[in-house]
N, C-alpha and C positions, 0 to 999 in steps of 0.2 A: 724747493727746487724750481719748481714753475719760476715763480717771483725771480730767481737770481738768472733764469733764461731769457726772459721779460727784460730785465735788469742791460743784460749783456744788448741785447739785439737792440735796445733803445741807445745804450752809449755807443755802439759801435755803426748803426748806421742811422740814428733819431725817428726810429719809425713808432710812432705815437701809436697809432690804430692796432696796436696789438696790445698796448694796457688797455684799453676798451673789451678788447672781443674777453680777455680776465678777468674785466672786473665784473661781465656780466656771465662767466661761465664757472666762474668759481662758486659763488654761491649756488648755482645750479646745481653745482655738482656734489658740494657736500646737502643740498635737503634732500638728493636724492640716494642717499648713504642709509642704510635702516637704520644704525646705532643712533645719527641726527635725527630720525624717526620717531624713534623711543626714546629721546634724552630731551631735545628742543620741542618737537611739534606735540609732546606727551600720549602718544600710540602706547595700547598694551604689546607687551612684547610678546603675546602670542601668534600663533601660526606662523605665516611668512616670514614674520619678526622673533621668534624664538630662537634662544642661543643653543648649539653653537650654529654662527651662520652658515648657509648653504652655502658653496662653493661654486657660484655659477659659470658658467662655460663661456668661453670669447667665440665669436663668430669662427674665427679657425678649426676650433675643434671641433662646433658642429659642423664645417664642412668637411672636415675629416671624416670625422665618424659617419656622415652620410654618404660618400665616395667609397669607403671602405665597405661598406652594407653592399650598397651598390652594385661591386664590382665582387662578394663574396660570391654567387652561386655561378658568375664565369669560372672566378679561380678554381672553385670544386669541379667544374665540369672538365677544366684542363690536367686536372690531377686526376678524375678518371680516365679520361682518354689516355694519361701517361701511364696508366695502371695498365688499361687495355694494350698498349702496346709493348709491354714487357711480358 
């Protein structure tokens, strides 16, 4: 999909310097892949590399879950005082 977005943005307005920033981000990004870990770079597939993979979190949901935490013992305090007031 990359390649056919690449594809598009070069025939429709010739912008060359984005097959560059691909051709040096693509490899990038599959050595940093663990299965290219353990299949190319020959890592045992222990710990951090052990199946099945972890499911790491996107920066979103750590900022979620840390706003959430955050703002957990206002929410309780407000649901006592609503207690208190009934």
């Amino acid at each position: 999909m990359p390649a056919a977005i690449s594809f598009f943005i070069w025939y429709k307005w010739a912008a060359v310097r984005h097959f560059g920033i691909q051709m040096v981000m693509t490899p990038m990004t599959l050595l940093g892949e663990k299965i290219m870990k353990i299949h190319l770079l020959g890592n045992e597939a222990t710990g951090d590399l052990s199946r099945p993979f972890k499911i790491e979190q996107g920066w979103m949901q750590n900022w979620i879950q840390e706003k959430t935490e955050s703002l957990a013992p206002e929410a309780e305090q407000k649901e006592k005082e609503k207690k208190k007031k009934k």
